[in-house]
Backbone bond lengths (Angstrom), bond angles and torsions (degrees), N, CA, C in turn:
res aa  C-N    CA-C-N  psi(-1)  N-CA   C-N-CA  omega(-1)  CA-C   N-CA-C  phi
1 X - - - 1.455 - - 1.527 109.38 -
2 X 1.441 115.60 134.74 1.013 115.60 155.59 1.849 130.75 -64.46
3 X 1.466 80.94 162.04 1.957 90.66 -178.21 2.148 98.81 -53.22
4 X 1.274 85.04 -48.81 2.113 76.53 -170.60 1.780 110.91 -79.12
5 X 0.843 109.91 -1.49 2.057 126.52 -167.28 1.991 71.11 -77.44
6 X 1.037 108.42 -55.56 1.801 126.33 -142.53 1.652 92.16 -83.48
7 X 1.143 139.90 -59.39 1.502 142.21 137.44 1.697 117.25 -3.89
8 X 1.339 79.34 -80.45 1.881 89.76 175.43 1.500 114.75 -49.29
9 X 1.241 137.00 -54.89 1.179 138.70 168.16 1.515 115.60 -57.93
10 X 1.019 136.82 -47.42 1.568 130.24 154.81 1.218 126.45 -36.88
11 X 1.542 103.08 -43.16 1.231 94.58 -179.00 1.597 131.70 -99.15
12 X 1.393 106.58 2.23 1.411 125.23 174.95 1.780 93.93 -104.53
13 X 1.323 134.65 -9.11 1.236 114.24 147.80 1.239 125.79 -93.75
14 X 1.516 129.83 13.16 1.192 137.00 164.94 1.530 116.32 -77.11
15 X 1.324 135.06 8.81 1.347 136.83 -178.76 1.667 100.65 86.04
16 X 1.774 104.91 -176.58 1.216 120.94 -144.95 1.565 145.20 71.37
17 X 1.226 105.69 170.99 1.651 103.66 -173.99 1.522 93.06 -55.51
18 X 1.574 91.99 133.09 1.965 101.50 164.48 1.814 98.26 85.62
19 X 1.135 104.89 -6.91 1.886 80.14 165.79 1.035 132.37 -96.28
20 X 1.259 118.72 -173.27 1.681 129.50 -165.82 1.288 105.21 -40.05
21 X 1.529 105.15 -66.44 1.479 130.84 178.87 1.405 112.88 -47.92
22 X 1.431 102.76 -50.97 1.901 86.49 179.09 1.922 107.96 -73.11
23 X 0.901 106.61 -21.61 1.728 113.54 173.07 1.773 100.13 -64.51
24 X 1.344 99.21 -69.02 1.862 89.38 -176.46 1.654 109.18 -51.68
25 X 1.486 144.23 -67.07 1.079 124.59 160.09 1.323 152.10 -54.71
26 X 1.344 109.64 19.24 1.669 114.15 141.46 1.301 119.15 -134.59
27 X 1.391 113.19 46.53 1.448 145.89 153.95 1.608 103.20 -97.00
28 X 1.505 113.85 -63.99 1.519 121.29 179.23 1.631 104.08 -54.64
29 X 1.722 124.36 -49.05 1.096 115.06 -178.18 1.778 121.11 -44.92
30 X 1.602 96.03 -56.53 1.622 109.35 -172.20 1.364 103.17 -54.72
31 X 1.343 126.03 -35.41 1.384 99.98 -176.62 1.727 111.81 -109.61
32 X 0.685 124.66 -11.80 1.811 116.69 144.48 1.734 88.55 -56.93
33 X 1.050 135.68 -58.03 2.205 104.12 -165.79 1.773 109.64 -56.91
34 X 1.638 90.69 -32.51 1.709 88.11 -167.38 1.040 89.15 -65.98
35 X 1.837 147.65 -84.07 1.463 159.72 167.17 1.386 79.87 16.66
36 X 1.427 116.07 -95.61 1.592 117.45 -159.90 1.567 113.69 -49.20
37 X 1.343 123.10 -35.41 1.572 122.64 176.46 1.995 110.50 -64.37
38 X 1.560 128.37 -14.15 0.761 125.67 -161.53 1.488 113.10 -105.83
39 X 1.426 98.99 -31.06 1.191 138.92 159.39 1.669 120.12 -26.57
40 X 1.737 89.82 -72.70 1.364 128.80 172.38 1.694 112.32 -46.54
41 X 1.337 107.44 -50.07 1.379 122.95 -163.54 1.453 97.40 -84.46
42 X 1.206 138.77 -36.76 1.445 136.67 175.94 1.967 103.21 -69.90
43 X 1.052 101.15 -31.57 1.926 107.46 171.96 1.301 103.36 -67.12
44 X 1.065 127.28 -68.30 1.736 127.24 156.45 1.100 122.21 -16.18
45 X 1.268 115.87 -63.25 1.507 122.93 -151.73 2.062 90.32 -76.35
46 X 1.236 104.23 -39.94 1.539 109.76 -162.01 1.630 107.50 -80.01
47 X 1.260 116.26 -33.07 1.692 123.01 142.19 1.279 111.89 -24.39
48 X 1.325 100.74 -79.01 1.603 104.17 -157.57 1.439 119.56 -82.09
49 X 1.224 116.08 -7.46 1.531 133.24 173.20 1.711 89.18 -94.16
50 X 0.878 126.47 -114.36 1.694 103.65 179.29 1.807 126.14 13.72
51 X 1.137 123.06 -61.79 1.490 155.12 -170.62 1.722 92.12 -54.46
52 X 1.182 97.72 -63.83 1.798 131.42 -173.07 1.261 96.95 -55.87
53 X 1.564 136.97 -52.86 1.438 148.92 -175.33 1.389 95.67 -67.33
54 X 1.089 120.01 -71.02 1.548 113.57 -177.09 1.372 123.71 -44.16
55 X 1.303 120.66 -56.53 1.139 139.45 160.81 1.879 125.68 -26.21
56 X 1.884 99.35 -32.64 1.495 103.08 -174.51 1.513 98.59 -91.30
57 X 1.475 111.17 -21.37 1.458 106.98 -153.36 1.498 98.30 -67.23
């Protein structure tokens, strides 16, 4: 690595817009939304499969 390769990385792991940190927390965000979007879709699915059960009886 260069001297500025080694710079650059310090200093985008030092915080602010565009660093590591703001990169790792909206990495954690997107997948806590997906988590909850998948979440959602298994509540759905068990709704309407439920719904469907009732429905035959």
């Amino acid at each position: 690595m260069t001297a500025q390769i080694t710079r650059s990385i310090a200093q985008r792991a030092q915080g602010g817009e565009n660093s590591l940190f703001d990169t790792a927390e909206g990495v954690i965000k997107w997948v806590d939304d997906f988590k909850a979007a998948v979440q959602q879709a298994i509540t759905d699915t068990q709704r309407v499969e439920e719904a469907n059960r009732m429905g035959r009886s």
